[in-house]
C-alpha positions in Angstrom: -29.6 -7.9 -1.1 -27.1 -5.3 -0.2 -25.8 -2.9 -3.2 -22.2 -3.4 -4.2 -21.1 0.3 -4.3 -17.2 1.1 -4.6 -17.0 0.9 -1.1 -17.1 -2.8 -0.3 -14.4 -3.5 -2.5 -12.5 -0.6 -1.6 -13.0 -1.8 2.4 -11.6 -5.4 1.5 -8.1 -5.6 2.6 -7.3 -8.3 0.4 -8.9 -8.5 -3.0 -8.9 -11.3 -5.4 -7.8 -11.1 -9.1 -10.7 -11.3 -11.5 -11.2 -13.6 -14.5 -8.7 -13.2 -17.5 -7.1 -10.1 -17.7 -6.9 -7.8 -21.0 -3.6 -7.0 -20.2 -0.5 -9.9 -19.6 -1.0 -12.1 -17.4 1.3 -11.4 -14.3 4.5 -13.7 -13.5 4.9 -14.7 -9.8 8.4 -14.5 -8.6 10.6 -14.8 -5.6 13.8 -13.4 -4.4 15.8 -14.5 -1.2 17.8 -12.4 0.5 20.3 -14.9 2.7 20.9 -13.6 6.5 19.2 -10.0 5.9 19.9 -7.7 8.6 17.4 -5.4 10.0 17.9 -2.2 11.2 17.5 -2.7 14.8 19.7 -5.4 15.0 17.9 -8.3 14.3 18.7 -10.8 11.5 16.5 -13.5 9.3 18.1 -16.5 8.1 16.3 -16.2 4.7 14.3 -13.7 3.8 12.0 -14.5 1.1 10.3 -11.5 -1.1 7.1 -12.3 -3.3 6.2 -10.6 -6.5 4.8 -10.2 -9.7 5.7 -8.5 -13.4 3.7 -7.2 -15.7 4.7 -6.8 -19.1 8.3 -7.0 -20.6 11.6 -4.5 -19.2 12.5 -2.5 -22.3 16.0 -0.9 -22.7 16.9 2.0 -24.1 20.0 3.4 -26.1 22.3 3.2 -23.3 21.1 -0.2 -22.6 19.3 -0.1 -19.4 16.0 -0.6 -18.6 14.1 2.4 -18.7 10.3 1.3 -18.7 10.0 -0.2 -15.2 7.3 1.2 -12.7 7.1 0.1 -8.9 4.0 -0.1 -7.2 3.5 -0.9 -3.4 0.5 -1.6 -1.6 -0.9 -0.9 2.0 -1.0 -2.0 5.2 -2.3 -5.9 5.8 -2.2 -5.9 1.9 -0.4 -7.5 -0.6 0.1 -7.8 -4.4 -3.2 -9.2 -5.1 -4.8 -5.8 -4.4 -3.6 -4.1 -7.7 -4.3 -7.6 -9.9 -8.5 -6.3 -9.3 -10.7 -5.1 -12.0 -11.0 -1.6 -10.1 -7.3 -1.2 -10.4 -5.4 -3.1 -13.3 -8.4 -3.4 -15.3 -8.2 0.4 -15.1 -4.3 1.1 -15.6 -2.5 -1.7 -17.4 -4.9 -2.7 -20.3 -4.3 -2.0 -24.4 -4.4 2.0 -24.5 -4.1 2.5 -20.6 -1.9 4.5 -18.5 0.2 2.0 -17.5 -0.5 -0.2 -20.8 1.5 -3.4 -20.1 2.9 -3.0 -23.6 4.5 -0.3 -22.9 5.7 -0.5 -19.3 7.3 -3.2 -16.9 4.7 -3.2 -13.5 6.5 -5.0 -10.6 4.5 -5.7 -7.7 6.0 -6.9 -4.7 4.8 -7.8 -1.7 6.3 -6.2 1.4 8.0 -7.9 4.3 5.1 -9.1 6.7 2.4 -9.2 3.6 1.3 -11.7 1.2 3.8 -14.3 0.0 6.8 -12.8 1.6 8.2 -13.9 4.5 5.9 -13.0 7.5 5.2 -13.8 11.4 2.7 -16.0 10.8 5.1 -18.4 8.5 6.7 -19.8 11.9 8.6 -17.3 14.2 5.5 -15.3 15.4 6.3 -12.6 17.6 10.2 -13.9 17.1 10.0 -12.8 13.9 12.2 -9.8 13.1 10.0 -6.0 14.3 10.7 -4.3 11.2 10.3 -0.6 9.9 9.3 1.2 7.0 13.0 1.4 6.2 13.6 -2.0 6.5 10.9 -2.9 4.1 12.1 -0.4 1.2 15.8 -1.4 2.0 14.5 -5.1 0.7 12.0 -3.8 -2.0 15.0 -2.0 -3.3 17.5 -4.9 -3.2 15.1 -6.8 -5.2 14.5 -4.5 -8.2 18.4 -3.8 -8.2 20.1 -7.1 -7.7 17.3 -9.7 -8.9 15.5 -7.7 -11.3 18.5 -5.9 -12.7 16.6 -2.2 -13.1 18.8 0.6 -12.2 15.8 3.5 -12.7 12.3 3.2 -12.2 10.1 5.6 -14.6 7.7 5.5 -11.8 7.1 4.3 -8.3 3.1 4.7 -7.5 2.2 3.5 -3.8 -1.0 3.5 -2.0 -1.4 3.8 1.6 1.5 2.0 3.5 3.2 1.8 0.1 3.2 5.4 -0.5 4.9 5.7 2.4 7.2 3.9 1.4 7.5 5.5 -1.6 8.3 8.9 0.3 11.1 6.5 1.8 12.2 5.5 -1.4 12.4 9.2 -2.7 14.7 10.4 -0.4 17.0 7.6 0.2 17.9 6.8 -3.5 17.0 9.9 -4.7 18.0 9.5 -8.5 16.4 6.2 -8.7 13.1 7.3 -10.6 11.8 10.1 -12.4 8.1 10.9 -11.2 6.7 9.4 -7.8 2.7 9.6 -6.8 1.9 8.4 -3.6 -1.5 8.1 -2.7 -3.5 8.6 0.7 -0.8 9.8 3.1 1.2 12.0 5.1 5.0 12.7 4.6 5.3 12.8 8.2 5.2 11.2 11.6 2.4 8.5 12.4 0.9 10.2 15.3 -2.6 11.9 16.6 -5.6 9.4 15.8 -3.8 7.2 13.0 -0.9 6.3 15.5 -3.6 6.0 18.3 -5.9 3.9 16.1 -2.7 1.5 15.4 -2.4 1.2 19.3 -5.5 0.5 20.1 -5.8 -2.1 17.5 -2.7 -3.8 18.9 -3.9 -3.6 22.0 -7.0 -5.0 21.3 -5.2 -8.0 20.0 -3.0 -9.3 22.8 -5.7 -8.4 25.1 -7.7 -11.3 23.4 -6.7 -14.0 25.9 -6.5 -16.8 23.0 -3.7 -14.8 21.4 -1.4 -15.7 24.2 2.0 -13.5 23.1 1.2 -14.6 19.8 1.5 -18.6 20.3 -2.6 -18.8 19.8 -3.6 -22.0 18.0 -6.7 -20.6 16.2 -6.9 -16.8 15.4 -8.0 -14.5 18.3 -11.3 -13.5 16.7 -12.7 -11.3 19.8 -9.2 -9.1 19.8 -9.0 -9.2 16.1 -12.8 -8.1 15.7 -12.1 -5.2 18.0 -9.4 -4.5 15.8 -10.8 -4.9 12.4 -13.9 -2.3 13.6 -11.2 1.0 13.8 -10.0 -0.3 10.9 -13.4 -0.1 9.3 -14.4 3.3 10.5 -10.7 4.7 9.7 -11.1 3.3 6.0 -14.4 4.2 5.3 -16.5 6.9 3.5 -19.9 8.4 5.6 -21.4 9.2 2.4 -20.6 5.7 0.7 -21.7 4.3 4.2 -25.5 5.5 3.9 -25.5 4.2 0.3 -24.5 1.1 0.7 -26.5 0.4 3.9 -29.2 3.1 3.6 -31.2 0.9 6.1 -30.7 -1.3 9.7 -30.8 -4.2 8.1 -28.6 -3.8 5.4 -25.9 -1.9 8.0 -26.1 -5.1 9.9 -25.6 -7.1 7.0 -23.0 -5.2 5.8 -21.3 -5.5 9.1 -21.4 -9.2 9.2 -20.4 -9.5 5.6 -17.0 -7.3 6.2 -16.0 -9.1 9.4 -16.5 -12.4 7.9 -14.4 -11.4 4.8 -11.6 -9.7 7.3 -11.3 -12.6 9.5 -10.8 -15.0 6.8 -7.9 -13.4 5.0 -6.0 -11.7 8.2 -3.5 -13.1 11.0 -3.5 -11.2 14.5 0.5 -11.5 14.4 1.1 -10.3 10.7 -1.6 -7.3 11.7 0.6 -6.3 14.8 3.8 -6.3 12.9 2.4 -4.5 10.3 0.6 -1.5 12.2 4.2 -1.4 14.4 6.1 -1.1 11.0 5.4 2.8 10.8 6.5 3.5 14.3 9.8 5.7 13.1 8.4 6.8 9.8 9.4 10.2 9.4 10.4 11.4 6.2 10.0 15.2 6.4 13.6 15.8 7.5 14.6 14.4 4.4 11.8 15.8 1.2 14.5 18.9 -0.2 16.5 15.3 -1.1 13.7 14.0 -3.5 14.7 14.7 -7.2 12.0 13.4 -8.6 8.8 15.1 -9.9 6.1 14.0 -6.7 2.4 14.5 -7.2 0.8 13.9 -3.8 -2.6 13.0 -3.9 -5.0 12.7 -0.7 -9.2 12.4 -0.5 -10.9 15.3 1.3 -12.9 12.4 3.1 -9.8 10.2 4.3 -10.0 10.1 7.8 -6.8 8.5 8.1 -5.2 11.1 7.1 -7.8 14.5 7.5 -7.1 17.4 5.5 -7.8 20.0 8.5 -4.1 19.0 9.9 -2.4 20.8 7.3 0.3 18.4 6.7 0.5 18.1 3.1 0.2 21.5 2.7 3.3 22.3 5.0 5.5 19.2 3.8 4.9 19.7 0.0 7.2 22.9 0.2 9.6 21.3 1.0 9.5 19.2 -2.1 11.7 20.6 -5.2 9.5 19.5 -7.5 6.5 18.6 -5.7 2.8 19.1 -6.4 0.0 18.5 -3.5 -3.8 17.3 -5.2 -6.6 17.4 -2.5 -9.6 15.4 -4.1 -12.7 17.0 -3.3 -15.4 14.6 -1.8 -18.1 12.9 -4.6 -20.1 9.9 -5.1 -16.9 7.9 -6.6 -14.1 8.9 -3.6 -15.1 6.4 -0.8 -12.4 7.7 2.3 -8.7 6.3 2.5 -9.9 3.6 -0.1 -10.1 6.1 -3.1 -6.0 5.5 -3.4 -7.1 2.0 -4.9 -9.7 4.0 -7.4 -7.5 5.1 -10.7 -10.7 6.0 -12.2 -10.6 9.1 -9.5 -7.2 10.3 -9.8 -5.9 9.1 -13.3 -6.3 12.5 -14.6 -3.2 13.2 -12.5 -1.2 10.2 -13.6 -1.4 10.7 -16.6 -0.4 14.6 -16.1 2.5 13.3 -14.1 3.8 10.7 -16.9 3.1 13.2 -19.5 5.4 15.8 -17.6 8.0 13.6 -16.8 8.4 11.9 -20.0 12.0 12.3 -21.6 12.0 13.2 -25.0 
């Protein structure tokens, strides 16, 4: 019977919600966009984003909404990922940081992911190639024009998502007063991350059942291929040998995550998504960011290593930006410690506490 460290939930790239929450139960809602044009061009008849809230908007004096916080998920993702016991059962409870009481959570799930319109709905590799840009331009339009917030007290992204929130920072620039992204570079995808992404893609369409995306039943050989740099990208060597301390329970634990991957994952949606980064490249743009950044990476991330000295370089450039390296223990467990609040909270709660108006 294989142990069920940190690291198996943290390697799922979808995770289910869990029983009944302590906090308010999320709303599900959706906003369509009508003939949304994408930066390269391209256009979508209807464009349909998926989300949840959290709690109730709250106005203040001046009558807008001031208690709304944005939090976007990663790559092959969706919502679902921040409605698990690990993450909401450790932020948006009675007491919490982000006590659903107090603050209004929106989740949404990003073009290409979850509910939201995505290849796999119909147009497969017709659908739309979009960016980063693309996908915050939308986010944006959502909160604006459908949930009617003008300023975010937060915006809080993990992975993909806080890459986007980089995006977010430095084209609307007054829009919120703190950001935290979590597990990520403020620059290029290149080196091994953009050469993972490419192999993965190429491991895909090489798959001779994925047939330029018109396959009938998922390319499991290309996608197996795939999912297997995904692993090893996500994953912690120390959590590793606990969790499968022998052959039998690495083999187990093997089968288990392929199994678990397969089910919940579409080749086409997987290529768009890894494409989507492909001119992400906010460091140009960080002396725009107005709000108060905490940047926070794990020293055993292999997604994004700490030897590059990225972080280090970028964060300068960042009026009011902070840089937190988390130092390798038996909780962080790789790239997936951004989904682990119970690791970095400390500096959440500094953030909020140091951003808070009086």
């Amino acid at each position: 019977m294989l142990k069920m460290y940190p690291l198996l939930l943290s390697l799922l790239l979808s995770v289910a919600a869990y029983g009944q929450p302590a906090y308010p139960r999320p709303k599900e809602g959706n906003y369509t966009i009508e003939h949304y044009m994408f930066e390269n061009g391209q256009a979508l008849a209807t464009l349909n984003l998926h989300y949840y809230t959290i709690g109730t908007p709250k106005k203040g004096k001046d009558g807008k909404i001031n208690n709304a916080v944005l939090i976007m998920h990663g790559t092959t993702s969706a919502a679902t990922a921040f409605l698990s016991k690990q993450f909401a059962g450790e932020l948006f409870g009675p007491g919490q940081l982000l006590d659903a009481s107090r603050y209004f959570i929106i989740l949404p799930d990003a073009i290409g992911h979850g509910k939201s319109s995505r290849p796999s709905d119909s147009l497969h590799m017709k659908f739309p190639h979009y960016t980063y840009n693309d996908m915050v331009t939308a986010e944006h339009e959502l909160v604006t024009k459908h949930l009617g917030i003008d300023h975010l007290r937060l915006i809080l992204g993990t992975s993909m998502g806080a890459m986007h929130a980089w995006v977010w920072g430095y084209t609307y620039p007054d829009f919120t007063d703190a950001m935290m992204p979590l597990a990520c570079q403020p620059a290029p995808i290149a080196g091994r991350n953009r050469m993972m992404r490419k192999m993965a893609i190429d491991l895909i369409k090489m798959d001779p059942v994925w047939n330029n995306g018109e396959y009938r039943t998922q390319p499991t050989l290309g996608m197996t291929g795939a999912l297997s740099s995904f692993f090893f990208m996500n994953s912690s060597p120390l959590q590793l040998q606990l969790s499968a301390p022998t052959r039998d329970a690495a083999d187990s634990l093997v089968a288990y995550m392929r199994r678990a991957n397969l089910a919940a994952l579409d080749a086409n949606d997987v290529i768009y998504a890894l494409e989507a980064s492909r001119y992400y490249d906010p460091s140009p743009y960080l002396s725009k960011i107005k709000a108060t950044v905490y940047a926070v990476n794990s020293a055993d991330d292999e997604i994004n290593p700490a030897e590059l000295g990225v972080m280090e370089r970028e964060i300068k450039k960042v009026a009011h930006g902070r840089y937190i390296l988390l130092p390798i223990t038996d909780k962080t467990v790789g790239h997936g410690t951004n989904s682990l609040p119970v690791v970095w909270g400390t500096y959440l709660k500094e953030l909020l506490e140091l951003t808070a108006k009086q």
